[in-house]
N, C-alpha and C positions, 0 to 999 in steps of 0.2 A: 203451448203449455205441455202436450204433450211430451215432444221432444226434450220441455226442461225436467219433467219427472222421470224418461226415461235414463236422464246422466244422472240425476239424484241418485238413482239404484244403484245405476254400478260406482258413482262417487261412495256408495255407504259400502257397497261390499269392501270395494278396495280398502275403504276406511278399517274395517274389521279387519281382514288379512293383515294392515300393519301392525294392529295391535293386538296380534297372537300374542299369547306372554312368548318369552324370552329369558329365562330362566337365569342365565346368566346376567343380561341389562335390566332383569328386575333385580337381584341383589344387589349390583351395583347404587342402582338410584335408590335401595332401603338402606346402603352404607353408608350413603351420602347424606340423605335426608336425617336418621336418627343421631350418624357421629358428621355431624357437618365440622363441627369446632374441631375435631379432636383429628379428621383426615387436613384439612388446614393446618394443622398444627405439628401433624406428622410429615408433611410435603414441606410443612416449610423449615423442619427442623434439619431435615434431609440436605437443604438447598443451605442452609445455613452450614451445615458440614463439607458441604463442597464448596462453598466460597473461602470458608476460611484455609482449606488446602492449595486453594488454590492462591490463595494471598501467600500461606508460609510454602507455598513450592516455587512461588515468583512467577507462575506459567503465564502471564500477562505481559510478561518481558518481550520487549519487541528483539528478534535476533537482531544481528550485527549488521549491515548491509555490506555485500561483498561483490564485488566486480561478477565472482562468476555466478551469483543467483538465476540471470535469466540465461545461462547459459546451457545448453542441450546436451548434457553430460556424454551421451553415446555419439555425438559427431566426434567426428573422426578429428576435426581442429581441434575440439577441447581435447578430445584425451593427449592430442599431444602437447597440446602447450601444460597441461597436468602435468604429463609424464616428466617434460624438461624441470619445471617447476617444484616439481616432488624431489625430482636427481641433484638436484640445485641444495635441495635442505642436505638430505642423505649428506651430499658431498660434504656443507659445512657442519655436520657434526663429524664424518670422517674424514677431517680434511686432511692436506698433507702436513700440516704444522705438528708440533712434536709436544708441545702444553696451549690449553686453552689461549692464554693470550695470544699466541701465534696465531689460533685460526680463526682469532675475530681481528674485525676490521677495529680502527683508532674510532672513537664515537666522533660523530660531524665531523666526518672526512668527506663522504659522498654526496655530491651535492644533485639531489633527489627533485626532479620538476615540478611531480605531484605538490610537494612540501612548498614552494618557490611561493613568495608573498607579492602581488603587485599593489602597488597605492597609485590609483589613476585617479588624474585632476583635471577641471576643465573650467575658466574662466566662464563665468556664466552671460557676464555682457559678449560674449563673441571675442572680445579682445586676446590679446599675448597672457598666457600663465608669469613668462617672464617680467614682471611688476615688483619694485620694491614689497608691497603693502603685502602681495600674494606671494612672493616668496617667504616673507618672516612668519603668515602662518604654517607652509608646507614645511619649512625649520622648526618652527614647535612641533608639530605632528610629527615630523620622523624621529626627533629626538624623543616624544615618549615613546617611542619603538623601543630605539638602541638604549635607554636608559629602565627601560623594564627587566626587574631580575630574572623574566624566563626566556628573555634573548638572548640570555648569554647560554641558557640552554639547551636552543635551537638553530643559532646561526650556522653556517658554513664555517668551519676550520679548517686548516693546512692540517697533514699528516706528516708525523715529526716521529720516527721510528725511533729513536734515544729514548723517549718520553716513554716511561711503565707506566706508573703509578698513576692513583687517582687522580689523587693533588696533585701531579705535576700537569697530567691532560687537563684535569680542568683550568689551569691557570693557561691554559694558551686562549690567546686575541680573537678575537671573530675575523674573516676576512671581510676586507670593504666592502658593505655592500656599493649597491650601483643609482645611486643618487648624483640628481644636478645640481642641488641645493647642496652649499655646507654645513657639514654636522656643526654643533655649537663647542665650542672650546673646552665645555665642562659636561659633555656625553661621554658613556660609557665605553660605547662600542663608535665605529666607523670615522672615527679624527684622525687615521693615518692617509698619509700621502697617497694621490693615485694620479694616472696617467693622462688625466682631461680636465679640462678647465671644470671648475663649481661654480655655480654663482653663489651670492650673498646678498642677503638683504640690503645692505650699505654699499653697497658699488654704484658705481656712477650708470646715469644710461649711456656714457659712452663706454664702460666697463663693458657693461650687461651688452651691447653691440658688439663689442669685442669677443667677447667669447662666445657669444650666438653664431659670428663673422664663420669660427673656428668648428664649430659643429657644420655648418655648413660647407664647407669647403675644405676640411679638411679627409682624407681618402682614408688616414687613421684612425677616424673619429666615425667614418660611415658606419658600426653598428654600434655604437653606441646611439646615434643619431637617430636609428632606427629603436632603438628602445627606449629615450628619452620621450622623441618630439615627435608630434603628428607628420603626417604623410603630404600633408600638404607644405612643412616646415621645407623651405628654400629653393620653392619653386619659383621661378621668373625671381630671383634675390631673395624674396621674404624672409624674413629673421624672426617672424612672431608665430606662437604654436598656442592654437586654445586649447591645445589637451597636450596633455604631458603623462608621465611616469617614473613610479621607480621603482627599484626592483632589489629584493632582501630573500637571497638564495639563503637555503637551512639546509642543514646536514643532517646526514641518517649516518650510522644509525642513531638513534638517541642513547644518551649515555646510560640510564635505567627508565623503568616504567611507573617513578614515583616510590616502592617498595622496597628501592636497594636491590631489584633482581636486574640486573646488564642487561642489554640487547647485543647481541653478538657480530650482526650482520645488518646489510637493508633488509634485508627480506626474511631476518629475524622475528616470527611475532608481527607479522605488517599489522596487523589488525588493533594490535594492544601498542604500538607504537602511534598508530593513526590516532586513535585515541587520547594516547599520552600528547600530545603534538596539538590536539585543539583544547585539551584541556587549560596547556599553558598557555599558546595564543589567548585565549577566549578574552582575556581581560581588554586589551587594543580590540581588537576586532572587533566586541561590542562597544566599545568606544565611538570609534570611527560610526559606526552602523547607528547609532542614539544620536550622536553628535552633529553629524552632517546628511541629517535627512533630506533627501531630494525633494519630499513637498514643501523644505523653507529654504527660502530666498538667499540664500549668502553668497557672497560675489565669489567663492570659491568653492565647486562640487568636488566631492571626494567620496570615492568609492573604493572599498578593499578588494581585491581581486584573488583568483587562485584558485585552485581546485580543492585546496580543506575549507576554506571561509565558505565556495561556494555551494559546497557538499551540506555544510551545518548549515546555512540559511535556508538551502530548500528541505533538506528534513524539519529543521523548526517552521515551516509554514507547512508543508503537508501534516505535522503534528496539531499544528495551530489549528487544521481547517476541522480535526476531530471535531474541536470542541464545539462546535458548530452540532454536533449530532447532541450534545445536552440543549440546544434549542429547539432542535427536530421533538426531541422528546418531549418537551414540554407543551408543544402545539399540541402533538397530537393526545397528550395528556389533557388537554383542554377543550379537545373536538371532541373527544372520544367521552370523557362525563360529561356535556353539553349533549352529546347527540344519546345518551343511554341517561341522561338526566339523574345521573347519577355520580356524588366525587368517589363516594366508595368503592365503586365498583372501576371507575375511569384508575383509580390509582391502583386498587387489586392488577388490574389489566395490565398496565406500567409494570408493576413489581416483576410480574408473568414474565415478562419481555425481556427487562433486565437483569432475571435470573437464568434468564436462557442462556444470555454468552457466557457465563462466566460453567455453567455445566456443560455446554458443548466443545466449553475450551477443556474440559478437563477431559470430557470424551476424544475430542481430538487429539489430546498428550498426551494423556495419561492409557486407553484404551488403546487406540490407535498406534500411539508411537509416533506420532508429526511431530517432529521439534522446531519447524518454519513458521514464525509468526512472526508477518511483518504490517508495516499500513495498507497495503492494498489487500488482505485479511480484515481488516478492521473495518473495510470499507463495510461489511454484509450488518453491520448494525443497523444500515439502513434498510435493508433485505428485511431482516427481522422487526425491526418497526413496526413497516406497514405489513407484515403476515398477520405479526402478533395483535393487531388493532383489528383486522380485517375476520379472524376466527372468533374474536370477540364478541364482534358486533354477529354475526351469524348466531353464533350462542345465546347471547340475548336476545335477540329477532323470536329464536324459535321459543324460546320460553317465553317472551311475552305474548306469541301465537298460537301457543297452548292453548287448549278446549280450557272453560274453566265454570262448566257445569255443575249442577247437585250430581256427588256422589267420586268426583273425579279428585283424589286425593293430591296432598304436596308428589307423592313417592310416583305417583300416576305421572304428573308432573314431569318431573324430573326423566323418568323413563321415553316420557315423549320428546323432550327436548334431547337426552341423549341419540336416540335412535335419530330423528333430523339433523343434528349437528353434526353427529361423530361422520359422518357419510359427507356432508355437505363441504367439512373444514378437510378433511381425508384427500377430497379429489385434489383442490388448488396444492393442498402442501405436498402429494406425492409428486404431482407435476412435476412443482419449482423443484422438489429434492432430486428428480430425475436430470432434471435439465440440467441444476449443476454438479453433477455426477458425472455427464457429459464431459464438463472441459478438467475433468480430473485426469482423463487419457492424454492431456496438455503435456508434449514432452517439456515446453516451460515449467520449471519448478512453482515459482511462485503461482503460475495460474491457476494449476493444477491444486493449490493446496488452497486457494480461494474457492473454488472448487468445492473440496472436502469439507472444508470449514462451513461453508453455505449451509450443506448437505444436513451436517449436524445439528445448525442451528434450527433449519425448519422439523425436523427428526423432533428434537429438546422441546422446540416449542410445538409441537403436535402433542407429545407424552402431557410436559406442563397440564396444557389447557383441558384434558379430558382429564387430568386427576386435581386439578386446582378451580377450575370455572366454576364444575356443578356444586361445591360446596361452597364457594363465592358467592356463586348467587342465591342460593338455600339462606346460607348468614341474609347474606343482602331481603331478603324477601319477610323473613321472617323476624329480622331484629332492626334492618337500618331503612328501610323502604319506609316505611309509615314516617320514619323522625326526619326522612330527609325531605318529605313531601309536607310536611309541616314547615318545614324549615320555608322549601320554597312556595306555601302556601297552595298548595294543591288539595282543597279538601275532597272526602271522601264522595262526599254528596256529588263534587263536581264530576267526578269519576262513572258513578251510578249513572248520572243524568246521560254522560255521554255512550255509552253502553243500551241505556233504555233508546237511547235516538237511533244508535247503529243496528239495531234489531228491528226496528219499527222502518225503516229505511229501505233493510233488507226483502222484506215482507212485501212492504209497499211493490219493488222492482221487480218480485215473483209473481204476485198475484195480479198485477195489471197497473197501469200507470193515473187511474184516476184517485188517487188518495186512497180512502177506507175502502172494505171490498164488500161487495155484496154478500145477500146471505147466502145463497148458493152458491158463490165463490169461498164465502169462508169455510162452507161444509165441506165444498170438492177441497180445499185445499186442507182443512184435518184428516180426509181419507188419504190423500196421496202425504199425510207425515206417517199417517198409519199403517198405509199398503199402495206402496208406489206402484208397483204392478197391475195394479188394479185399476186405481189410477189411468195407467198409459193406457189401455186398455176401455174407458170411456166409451159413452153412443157418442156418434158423429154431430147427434142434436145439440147434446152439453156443451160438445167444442167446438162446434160455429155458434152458439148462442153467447157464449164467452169471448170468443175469439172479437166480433165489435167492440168491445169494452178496453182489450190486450192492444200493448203492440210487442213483434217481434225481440225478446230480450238479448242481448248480447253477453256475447262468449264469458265475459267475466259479468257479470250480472248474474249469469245463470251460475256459475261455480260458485259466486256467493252467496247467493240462495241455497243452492245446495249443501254447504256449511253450513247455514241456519236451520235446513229443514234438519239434519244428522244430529241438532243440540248442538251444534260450535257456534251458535249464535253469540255467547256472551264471551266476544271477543273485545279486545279494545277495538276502538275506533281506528280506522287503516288509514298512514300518515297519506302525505302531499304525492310524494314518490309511488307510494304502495298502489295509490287510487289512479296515477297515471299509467303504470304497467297495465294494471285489472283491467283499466276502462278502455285506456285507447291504445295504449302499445303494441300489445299483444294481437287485437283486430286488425289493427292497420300493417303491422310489419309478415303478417301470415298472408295478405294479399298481393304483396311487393317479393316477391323469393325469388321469380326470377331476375328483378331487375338485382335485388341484392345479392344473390350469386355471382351477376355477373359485373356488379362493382369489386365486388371483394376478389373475385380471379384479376380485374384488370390490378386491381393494386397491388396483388400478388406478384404477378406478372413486370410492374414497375418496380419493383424493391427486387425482384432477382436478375432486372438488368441492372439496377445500378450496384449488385453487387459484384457482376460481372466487372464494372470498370473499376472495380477498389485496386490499386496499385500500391507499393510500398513508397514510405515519405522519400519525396525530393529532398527535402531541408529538417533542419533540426526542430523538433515541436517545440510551440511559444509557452511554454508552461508561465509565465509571469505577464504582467500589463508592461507597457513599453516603457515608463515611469519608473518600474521597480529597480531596485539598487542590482538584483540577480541578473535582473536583463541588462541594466545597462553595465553590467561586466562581464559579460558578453559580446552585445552589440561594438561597445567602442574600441575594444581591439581591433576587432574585424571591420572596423567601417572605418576606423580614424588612424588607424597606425599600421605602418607597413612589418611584412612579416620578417622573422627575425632570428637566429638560432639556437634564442630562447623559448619559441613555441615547442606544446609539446608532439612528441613525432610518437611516431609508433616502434618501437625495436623489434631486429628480427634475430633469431638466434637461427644459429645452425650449428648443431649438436650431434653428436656421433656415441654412440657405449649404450643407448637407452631404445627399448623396441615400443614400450608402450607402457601402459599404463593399468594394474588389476585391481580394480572394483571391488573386489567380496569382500562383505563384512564392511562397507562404507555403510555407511547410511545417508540413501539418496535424498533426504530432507537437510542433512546437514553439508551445506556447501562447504565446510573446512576438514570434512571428512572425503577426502579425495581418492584413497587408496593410496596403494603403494607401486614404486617403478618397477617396471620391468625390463631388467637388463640384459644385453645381448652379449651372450656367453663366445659369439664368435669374432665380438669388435675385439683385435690386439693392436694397440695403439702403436707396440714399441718397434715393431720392424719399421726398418730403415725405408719400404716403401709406402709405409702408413703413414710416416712424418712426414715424408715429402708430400703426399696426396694433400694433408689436408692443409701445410704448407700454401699448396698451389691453389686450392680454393678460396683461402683466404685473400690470394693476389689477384684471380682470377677478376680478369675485367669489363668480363663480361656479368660479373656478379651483378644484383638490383642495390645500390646504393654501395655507399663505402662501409667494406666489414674492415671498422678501426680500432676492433678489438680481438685481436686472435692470441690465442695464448702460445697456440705451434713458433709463431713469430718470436715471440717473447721468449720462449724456450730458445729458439735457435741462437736470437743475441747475445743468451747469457750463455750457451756451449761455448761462444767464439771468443766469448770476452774472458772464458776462461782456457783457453787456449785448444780448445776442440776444435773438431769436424760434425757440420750437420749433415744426413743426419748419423742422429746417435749410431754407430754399430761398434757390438762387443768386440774383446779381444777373444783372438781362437781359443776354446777350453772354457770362456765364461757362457752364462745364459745371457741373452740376449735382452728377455724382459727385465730381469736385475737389474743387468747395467743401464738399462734404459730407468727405469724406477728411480735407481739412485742418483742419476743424473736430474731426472726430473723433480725429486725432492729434495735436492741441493737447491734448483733452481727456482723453488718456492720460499725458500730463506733468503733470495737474492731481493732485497730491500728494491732498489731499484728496476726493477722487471718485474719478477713474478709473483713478489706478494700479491699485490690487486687481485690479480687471476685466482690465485688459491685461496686466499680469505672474501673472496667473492662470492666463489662457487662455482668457478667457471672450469676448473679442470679437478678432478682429486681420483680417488678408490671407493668402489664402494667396499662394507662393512667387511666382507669378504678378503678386503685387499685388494 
């Protein structure tokens, strides 16, 4: 008994010291308390002006996704595939053509892999695709391809240099695509003649053998062979192929961007071409995708293939899985007024949360300057969820742990729960905001700004909750508390009663464990609420004459008691949780430290060897289930069909005139803001020993792959074809580069040679000349 009046004391002092006034956190809680309505109505008129900015500034717009997002802008590979890639545009605005037409390309001349469409099919019984029944539907399907009005413009065409005019480009043919099945006699596009057998629904199976016979065995026919029929098609004779394909090459550039504004090149606008290009697709492609779902049975699977289809599918399911965070929302909108037994205040809590992103995005764009917002940004809604729930419940904890004694006013109130909370919610959010501030140093862009973004929101919702909670729950307490617990039938009386029990409880486990206390236990226990000191301080008579009656109180028994003796007795009653830490957690986990130190080192110890063996991925990540249409266009190339020289490769340039590439004034958030080239004042192409060098590298055989694009080549054929000498050299008394120049800008008019190269991008002047 002693020893429990001596924590009483210093539990009271400390008690005092917290509640020194505070001069500033008592204005706060008499702002709060007196304009509860009017600071809610101010924070949320605030929050109401930034959302609406943020709706009329669009700042919710996901950016564009671009190849070089996770790209590490200061390695030495990017700036130069930049660099090239930047001299590439340069050139085709300066190109060597003499009026715009000249230095754009013919629209859907280039036939572009990304853009290339496959339609892969697979008999579901195991059988041959080649089947009357299965061919007549793969002939309807392709025909609403070709007969769709934005195939005609997307397909691959022939480049026809006669051809100016709109009208006349548009009026040219698609080329054929590359189907086994015959187009139908009244399709748009692909009913001209080509060089391998078709099948047709109506052929005979001695037919349909016949021309199987011819894919097989024929050495002409071996890549088409390869891009029609599986891999297992003519092995040991076999003639039958359960997967098949076909393939609907498209042309770049596109002829406009829907606005009547051109595209001039490939690599015109890639981004707003890319765009234009799934916007016309989109109509088949969701066809196909509705049509021939993989979970229903139809003796014919069909799946769309390609790198734009399979681009839009996996953004539309990572969009898709967002919306999954408005059911995240609604749980915890359901735990959160169940466990604070409150829907007002569960749904205030919500509002808090979901006012957070939309101010942090604006801190983020608007303050900051991040223009990168993409889904893996989007992802920290879940981050903020559980913050924004977790500071709540803290907040309410401590206000309903509030002393709530004669004399202790709402404003008293209030100042107490601010001073426990603001500290309490302070620690966790400074962490997480530090932590991801951490991966902001990410020379990955995108990480780095999930990162930032994180940062903000736990920041947003820190401010929120200290200027929105405590007039939340002031309304809440003083207007919706009583009507909500009518509602749920909690009357007051039952309130009282459990209050009177928790005091009487209290009492009981301080003064000794036999029920009521004696009279000299009642006396000694009014002097030690009166004068603890004095108290402790007892003859040794009183406390072994007491001491038979007592037993031993534990750790949290005596803290609660000592609450009761300081007046915090008219607490609520302490939940299921609360009574498990007090009673036995606390005793029991304070006797285990060493063994619990030395679990938590070994598993320390386990998580930093296995971080030792994290290596980078062997294989490509399964992002889909092995069902999904994404995977299996994927999967059945690579498993069922041999490869082909329509996969796509990687291209390498080698490039000469360009040093590198200069950054300032880019803005490292925006991936399409790359800078500009840096050109090498000392490359001169035109000497005669500069032509032959790069001449010879292009031949050079020892090169890595075939360089089947060189423009020095292409130059040289048309010097000879016009009765020159490579290489170029002046006559005595001319300049050198001149004549070199004007030879090379002849040879960019030359239809047959050098256009491609110059309306390419692949040789020109820069701005300079």
């Amino acid at each position: 008994a002693g020893v429990g009046c001596r924590s009483v004391g210093r539990a009271a002092a400390m008690d005092g010291e917290e509640r020194a006034p505070f001069p500033s956190v008592r204005w706060v809680a008499q702002s709060f308390v007196m304009r509860a309505k009017t600071a809610m109505a101010c924070v949320g008129s605030v929050l109401l002006v930034i959302g609406v900015l943020v709706m009329a500034l669009d700042l919710m717009a996901q950016t564009p996704q671009n190849n070089g997002d996770f790209f590490i802008r200061d390695a030495r590979t990017v700036q130069e595939w930049d660099a090239v890639d930047l001299a590439r545009d340069h050139i085709l605005e300066h190109g060597l053509g003499t009026d715009d037409s000249e230095k754009a390309n013919q629209p859907q001349t280039i036939d572009n892999r990304e853009f290339t469409i496959f339609l892969l099919y697979k008999a579901r019984d195991g059988g041959s695709v080649a089947r009357p029944e299965l061919l007549a539907e793969i002939q309807t399907l392709e025909a609403r391809l070709l007969n769709d009005p934005e195939y005609d413009n997307l397909c691959l065409k022939a480049s026809n240099p006669a051809l100016k005019t709109p009208a006349e480009l548009a009026a040219r043919r698609c080329l054929p695509p590359y189907m086994f099945v015959e187009a139908p006699a009244d399709a748009a596009q692909g009913t001209q003649d080509v060089p391998y057998p078709r099948l047709a629904p109506d052929d005979s199976a001695a037919q349909l053998d016949a021309k199987m016979s011819m894919y097989a065995e024929l050495a002409s026919l071996a890549s088409l062979r390869d891009i029609f029929w599986d891999a297992d098609f003519g092995d040991e004779g076999a003639l039958a192929s359960t997967y098949a394909r076909s393939m609907f090459p498209m042309g770049l550039p596109l002829a406009d961007d829907g606005s009547g504004s051109p595209f001039r090149g490939e690599d015109d606008r890639i981004e707003e071409q890319r765009r234009a290009f799934d916007d016309r697709i989109a109509a088949f492609r969701d066809y196909v995708a509705f049509e021939y779902d993989p979970d229903e049975e139809k003796p014919l699977q069909v799946i769309i293939s390609g790198f734009r289809p399979l681009q839009y599918f996996f953004n539309t399911a990572a969009n898709g899985d967002l919306v999954w965070a408005t059911g995240s929302v609604m749980i915890v909108w359901i735990y959160v007024s169940f466990h604070m037994q409150s829907i007002f205040v569960g749904s205030m809590v919500m509002g808090i949360v979901l006012f957070t992103i939309p101010s942090a995005l604006f801190v983020y764009k608007i303050v900051l300057g991040i223009s990168f917002y993409q889904a893996l940004t989007q992802l920290s809604i879940y981050i903020i969820l559980a913050l924004g729930a977790d500071s709540a419940f803290v907040y309410v904890d401590a206000w309903n742990q509030a002393p709530d004694r004669a004399g202790f006013t709402l404003i008293d109130r209030v100042e107490y729960t601010l001073r426990r909370a603001s500290k309490a919610i302070l620690v966790p959010s400074l962490t997480t905001c530090v932590a991801f501030l951490a991966t902001a140093v990410s020379d990955i862009m995108p990480i780095a700004t999930f990162g930032i973004f994180s940062a903000c929101l736990v920041v947003t919702n820190y401010v929120l909750d200290m200027t929105l909670l405590p007039a939340v729950v002031v309304v809440w307490e003083r207007s919706v508390r009583a009507k909500e617990r009518r509602c749920l039938r909690l009357s007051e009386q039952s309130e009282r009663h459990d209050l009177i029990h928790y005091r009487k409880s209290m009492r009981k486990l301080a003064l000794g464990k036999g029920g009521e206390a004696a009279d000299g236990d009642a006396e000694q226990a009014a002097a030690t609420k009166a004068d603890p000191e004095a108290a402790a301080t007892a003859s040794p008579t009183a406390e072994a004459s007491s001491s038979s009656k007592q037993r031993t109180p534990k750790l949290g028994e005596i803290r609660a008691a000592a609450a009761s003796f300081r007046g915090e007795g008219d607490m609520p009653h302490p939940r299921l949780l609360e009574r498990f830490f007090r009673d036995h957690w606390i005793q029991n986990i304070s006797g285990l430290t060493p063994i619990t130190v030395a679990a938590f080192l070994a598993l320390f110890l386990g998580m930093v060897y296995s971080a030792s063996t994290l290596k980078p991925l062997s294989q490509t990540e399964q992002w889909f289930p092995d069902a999904h249409p994404v995977r299996l266009a994927q999967t059945w190339p690579q498993d069922h069909f041999s490869r082909t020289d329509r996969d796509k490769t990687v291209e390498v340039d080698v490039v000469w005139g360009v040093l590198g590439v200069d950054r300032e004034g880019a803005d490292k958030y925006d991936t399409s803001q790359r800078g500009v080239p840096i050109w090498d004042a000392a490359f001169d192409v035109s000497s005669p020993a500069a032509q032959q060098y790069i001449l010879d590298t292009c031949n050079d055989p020892a090169a890595p792959g075939a360089l089947d694009k060189c423009f020095m080549a292409a130059f040289k054929e048309h010097v000879e074809a016009e009765g020159g000498a490579f290489p170029v050299v002046a006559p005595a008394g001319e300049d050198q580069r001149q004549g070199f120049e004007s030879q090379l800008r002849a040879g960019a008019q030359d239809t047959s040679v050098g256009r491609d190269f110059a309306t390419g991008g692949a040789v020109g002047f820069n701005a300079d000349g």
